[in-house]
VEXDREN-2710 file (C-alpha; in Angstrom, 1 decimal):
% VEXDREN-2710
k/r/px/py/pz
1/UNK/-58.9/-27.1/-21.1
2/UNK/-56.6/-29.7/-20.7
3/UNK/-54.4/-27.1/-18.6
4/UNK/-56.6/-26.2/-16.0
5/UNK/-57.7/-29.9/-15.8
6/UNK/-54.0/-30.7/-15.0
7/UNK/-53.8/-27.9/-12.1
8/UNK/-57.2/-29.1/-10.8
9/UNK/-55.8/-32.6/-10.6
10/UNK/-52.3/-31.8/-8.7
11/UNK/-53.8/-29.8/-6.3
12/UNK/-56.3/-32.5/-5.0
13/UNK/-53.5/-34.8/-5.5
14/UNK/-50.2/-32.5/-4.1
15/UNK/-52.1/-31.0/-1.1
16/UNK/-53.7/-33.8/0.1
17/UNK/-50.3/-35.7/1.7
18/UNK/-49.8/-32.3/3.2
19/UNK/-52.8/-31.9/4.9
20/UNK/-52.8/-35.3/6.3
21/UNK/-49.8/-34.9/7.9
22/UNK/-50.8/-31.3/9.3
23/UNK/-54.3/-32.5/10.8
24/UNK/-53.1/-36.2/11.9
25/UNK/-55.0/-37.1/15.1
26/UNK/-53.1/-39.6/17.8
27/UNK/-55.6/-41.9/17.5
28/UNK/-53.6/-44.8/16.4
29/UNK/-54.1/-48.1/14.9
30/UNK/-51.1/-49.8/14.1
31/UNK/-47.2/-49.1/14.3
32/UNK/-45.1/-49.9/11.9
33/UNK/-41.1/-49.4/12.2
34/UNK/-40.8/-45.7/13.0
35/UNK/-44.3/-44.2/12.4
36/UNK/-47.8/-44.5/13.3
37/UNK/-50.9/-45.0/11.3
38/UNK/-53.9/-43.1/12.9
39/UNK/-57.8/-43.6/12.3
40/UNK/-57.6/-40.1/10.7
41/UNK/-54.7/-41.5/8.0
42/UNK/-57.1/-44.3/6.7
43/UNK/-60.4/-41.6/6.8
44/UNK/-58.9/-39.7/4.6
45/UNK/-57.4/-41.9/1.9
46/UNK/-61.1/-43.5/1.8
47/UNK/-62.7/-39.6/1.0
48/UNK/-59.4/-39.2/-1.6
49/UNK/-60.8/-42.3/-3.1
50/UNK/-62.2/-41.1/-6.6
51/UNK/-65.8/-41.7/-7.0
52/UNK/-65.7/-45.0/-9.0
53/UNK/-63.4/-47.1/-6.1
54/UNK/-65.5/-46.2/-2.8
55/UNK/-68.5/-48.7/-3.3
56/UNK/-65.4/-51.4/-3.0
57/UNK/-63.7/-49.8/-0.2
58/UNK/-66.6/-49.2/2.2
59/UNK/-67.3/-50.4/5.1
60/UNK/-65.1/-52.4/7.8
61/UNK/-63.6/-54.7/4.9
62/UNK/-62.6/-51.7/2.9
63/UNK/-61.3/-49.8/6.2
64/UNK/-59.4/-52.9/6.2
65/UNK/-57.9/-53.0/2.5
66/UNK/-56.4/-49.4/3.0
67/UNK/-54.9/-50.2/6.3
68/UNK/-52.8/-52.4/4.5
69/UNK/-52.6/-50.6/1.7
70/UNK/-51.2/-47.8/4.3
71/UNK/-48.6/-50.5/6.0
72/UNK/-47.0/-51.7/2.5
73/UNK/-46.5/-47.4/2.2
74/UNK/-45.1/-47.0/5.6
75/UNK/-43.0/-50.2/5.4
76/UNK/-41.4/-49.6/1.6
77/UNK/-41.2/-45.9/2.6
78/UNK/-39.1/-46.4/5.4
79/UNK/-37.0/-49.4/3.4
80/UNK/-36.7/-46.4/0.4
81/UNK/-34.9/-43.9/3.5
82/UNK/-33.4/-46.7/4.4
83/UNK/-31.5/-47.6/1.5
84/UNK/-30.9/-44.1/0.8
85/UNK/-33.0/-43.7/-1.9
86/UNK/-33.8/-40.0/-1.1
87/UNK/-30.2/-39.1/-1.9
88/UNK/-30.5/-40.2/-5.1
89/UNK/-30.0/-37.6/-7.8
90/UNK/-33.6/-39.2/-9.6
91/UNK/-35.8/-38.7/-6.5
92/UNK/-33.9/-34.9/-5.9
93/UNK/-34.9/-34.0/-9.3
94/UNK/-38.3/-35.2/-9.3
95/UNK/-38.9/-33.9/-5.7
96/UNK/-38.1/-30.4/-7.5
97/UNK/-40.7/-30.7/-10.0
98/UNK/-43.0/-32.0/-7.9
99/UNK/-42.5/-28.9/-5.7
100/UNK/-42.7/-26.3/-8.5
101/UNK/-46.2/-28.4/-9.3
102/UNK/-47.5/-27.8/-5.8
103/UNK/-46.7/-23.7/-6.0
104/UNK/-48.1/-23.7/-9.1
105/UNK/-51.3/-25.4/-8.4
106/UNK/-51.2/-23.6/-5.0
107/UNK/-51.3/-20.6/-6.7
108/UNK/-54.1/-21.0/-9.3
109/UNK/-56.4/-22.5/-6.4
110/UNK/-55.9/-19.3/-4.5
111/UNK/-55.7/-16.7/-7.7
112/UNK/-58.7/-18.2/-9.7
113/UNK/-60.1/-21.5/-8.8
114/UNK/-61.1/-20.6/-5.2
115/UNK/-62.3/-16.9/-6.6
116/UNK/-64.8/-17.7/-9.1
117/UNK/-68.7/-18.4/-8.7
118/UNK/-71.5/-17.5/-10.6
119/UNK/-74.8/-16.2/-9.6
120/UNK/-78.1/-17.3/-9.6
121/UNK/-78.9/-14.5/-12.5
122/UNK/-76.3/-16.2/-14.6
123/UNK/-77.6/-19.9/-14.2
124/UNK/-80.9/-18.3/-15.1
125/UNK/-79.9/-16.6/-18.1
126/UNK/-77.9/-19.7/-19.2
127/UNK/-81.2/-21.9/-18.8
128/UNK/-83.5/-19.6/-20.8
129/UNK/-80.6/-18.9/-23.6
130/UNK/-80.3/-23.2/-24.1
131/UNK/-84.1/-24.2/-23.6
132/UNK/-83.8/-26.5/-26.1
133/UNK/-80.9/-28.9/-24.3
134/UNK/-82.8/-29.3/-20.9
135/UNK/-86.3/-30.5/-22.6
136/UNK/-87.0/-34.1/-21.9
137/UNK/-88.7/-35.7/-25.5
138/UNK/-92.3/-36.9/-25.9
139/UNK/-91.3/-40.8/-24.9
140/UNK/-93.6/-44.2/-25.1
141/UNK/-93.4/-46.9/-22.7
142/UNK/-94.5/-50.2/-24.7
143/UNK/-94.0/-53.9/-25.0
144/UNK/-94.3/-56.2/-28.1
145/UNK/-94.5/-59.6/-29.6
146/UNK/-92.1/-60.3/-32.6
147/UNK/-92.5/-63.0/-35.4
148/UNK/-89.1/-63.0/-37.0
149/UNK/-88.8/-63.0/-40.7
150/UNK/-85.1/-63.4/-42.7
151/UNK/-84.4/-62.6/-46.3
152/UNK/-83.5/-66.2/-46.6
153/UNK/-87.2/-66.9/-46.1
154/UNK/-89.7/-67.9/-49.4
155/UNK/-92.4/-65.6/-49.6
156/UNK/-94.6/-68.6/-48.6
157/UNK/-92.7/-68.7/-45.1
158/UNK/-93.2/-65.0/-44.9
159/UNK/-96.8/-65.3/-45.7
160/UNK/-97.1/-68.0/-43.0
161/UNK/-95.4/-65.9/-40.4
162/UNK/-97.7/-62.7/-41.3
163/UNK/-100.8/-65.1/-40.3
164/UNK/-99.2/-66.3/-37.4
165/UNK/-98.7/-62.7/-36.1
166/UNK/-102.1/-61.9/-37.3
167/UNK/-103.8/-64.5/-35.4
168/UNK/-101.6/-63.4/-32.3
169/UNK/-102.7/-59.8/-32.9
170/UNK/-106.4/-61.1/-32.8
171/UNK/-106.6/-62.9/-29.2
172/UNK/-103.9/-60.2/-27.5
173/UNK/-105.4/-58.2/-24.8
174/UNK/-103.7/-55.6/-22.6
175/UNK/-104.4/-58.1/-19.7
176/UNK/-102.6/-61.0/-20.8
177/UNK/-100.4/-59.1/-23.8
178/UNK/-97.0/-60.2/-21.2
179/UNK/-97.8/-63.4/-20.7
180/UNK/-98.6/-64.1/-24.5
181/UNK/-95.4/-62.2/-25.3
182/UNK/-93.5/-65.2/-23.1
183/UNK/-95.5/-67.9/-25.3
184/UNK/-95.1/-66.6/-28.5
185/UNK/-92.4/-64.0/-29.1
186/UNK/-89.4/-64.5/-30.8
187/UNK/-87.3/-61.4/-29.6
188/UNK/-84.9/-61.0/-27.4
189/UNK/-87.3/-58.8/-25.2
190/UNK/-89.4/-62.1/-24.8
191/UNK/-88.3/-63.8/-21.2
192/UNK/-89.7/-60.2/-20.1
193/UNK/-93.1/-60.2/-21.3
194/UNK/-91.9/-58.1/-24.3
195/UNK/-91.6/-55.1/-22.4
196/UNK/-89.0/-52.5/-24.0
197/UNK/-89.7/-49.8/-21.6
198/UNK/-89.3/-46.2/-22.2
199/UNK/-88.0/-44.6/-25.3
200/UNK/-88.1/-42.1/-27.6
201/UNK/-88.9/-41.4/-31.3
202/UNK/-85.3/-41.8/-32.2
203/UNK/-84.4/-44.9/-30.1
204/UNK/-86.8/-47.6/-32.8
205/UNK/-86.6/-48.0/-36.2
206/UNK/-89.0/-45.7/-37.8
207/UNK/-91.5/-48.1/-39.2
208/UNK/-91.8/-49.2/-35.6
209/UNK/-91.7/-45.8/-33.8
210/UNK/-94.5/-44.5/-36.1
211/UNK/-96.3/-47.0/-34.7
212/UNK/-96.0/-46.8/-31.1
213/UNK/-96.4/-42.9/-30.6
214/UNK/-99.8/-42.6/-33.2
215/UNK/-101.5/-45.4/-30.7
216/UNK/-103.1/-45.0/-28.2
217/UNK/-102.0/-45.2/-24.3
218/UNK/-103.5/-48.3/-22.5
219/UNK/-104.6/-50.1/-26.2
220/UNK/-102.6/-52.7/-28.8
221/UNK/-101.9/-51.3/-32.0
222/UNK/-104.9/-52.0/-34.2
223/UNK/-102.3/-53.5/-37.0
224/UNK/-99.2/-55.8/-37.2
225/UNK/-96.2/-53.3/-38.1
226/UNK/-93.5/-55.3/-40.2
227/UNK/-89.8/-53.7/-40.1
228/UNK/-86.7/-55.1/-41.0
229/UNK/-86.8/-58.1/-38.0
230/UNK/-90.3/-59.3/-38.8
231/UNK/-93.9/-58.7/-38.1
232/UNK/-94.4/-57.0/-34.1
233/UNK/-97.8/-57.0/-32.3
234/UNK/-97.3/-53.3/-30.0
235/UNK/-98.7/-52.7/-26.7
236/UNK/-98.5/-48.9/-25.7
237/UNK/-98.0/-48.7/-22.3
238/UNK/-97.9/-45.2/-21.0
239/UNK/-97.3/-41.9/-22.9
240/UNK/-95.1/-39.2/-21.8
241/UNK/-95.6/-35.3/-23.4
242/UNK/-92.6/-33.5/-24.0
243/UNK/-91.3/-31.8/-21.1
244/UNK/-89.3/-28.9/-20.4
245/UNK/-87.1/-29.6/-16.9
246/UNK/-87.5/-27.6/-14.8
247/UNK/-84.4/-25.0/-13.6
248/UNK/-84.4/-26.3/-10.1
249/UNK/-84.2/-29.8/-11.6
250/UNK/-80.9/-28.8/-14.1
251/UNK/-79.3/-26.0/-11.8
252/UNK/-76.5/-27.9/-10.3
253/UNK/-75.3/-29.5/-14.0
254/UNK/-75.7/-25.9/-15.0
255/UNK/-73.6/-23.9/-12.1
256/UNK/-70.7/-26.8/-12.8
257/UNK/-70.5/-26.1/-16.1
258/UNK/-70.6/-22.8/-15.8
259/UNK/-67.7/-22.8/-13.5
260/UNK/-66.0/-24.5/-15.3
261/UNK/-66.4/-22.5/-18.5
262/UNK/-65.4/-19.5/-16.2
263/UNK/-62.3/-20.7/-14.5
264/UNK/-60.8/-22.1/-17.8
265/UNK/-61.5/-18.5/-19.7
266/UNK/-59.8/-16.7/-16.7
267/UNK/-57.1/-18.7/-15.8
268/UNK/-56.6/-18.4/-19.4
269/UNK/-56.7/-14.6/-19.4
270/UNK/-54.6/-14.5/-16.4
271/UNK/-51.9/-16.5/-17.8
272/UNK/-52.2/-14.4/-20.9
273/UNK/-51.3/-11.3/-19.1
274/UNK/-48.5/-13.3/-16.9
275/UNK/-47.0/-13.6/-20.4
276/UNK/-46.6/-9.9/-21.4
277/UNK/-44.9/-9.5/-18.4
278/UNK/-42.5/-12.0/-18.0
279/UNK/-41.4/-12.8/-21.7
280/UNK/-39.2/-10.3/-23.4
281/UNK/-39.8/-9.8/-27.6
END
């Protein structure tokens, strides 16, 4: 894996100087020294940008940031020539390697990255064969009211914080269940009504979980549930069945992986056979 994630990378990374430089346009921007930075130069850095940087570099500001980004380049580039740097023996031997890494990667794009695909059958097949990874669980949308409780506490102080939650129990309605959750609540959850939004069995403690998925949708729980962190008053929200997803909905996570599976086994294969034929026993 980690070898075809290393070819994948150069060539994105090796081809794209090249193909700047082969589709420039004259629409120029600024000059610096000896060469020319075009409109095209700062389009494409901004699309080479990987996914995480783009939200900081768009718009004029960003078009901005790699303009001078581009200028420092040009400028210490042509310094670098300057000074001679690309006679020295470090940048001839690392210009070699990064040429053998561009044939290389060059030549698994065009022998098996660019070649394979997989069909609709097979994406279908793959969703029917792993059902159980694209089914969304049964989940409960709910909010709460907690009455903290410590092992520190004397059972009196427990017994006093039971009748408090019980009395808060009593006079909760859905209707103002939020706004009591403000009042009395002593979880974190409280500055927003309570509200813990959606989750599933697994997400809660069990004690708590039992609780919210046996109620009833639109009601409080007719009990106080005590767990670890004290006693909680539950309002069930909304219910949601389990759900399988439907293909259209998980095709494209299924084609990538897919494809990916597929180019690693065959460039692996490929490579394989490469072997027999150019090592000797």
């Amino acid at each position: 894996m980690k070898k075809i994630s290393l070819i994948v990378i150069l060539v994105a990374l090796l081809t794209s100087a090249c193909a700047r430089d082969l589709k420039r346009q004259e629409n120029v921007v600024k000059v610096v020294g000896k060469e020319k930075i075009s409109q095209e130069d700062i389009r494409r850095e901004m699309e080479e940008l990987p996914e995480e940087y783009k939200a900081y570099y768009s718009g004029e500001d960003g078009e901005k940031k790699i303009l001078e980004e581009l200028i420092v380049q040009k400028i210490l580039k042509q310094e670098a020539l300057k000074e001679g740097v690309d006679k020295n023996e470090e940048y001839r031997s690392q210009l070699d390697r990064v040429k053998e890494r561009l044939l290389v990667s060059l030549l698994v794009k065009e022998k098996i990255l660019d070649r394979v695909s997989v069909s609709e059958d097979e994406m279908k097949e793959y969703y029917d064969e792993h059902s159980s990874e694209y089914v969304f669980p049964e989940s409960v949308m709910a909010s709460h009211i907690l009455i903290r409780t410590n092992e520190e506490m004397t059972e009196e102080e427990k017994d006093n914080a039971k009748k408090r939650a019980i009395e808060i129990l009593e006079k909760a309605t859905p209707q103002n269940f939020n706004e009591l959750a403000k009042q009395s609540s002593e979880g974190p959850s409280a500055k927003n009504g309570g509200k813990l939004g959606w989750f599933t069995m697994d997400q809660m403690i069990p004690e708590f979980s039992k609780a919210a998925f046996s109620g009833k949708k639109g009601e409080i729980y007719p009990e106080i549930v005590e767990t670890v962190f004290g006693f909680h008053i539950i309002y069930i929200e909304d219910k949601q069945e389990e759900e399988k997803l439907p293909f259209e909905d998980v095709k494209g996570e299924i084609e990538q992986n897919l494809l990916s599976n597929k180019k690693v086994n065959e460039y692996n294969s490929w490579v394989e056979e490469l072997k027999s034929k150019y090592l000797q026993d």
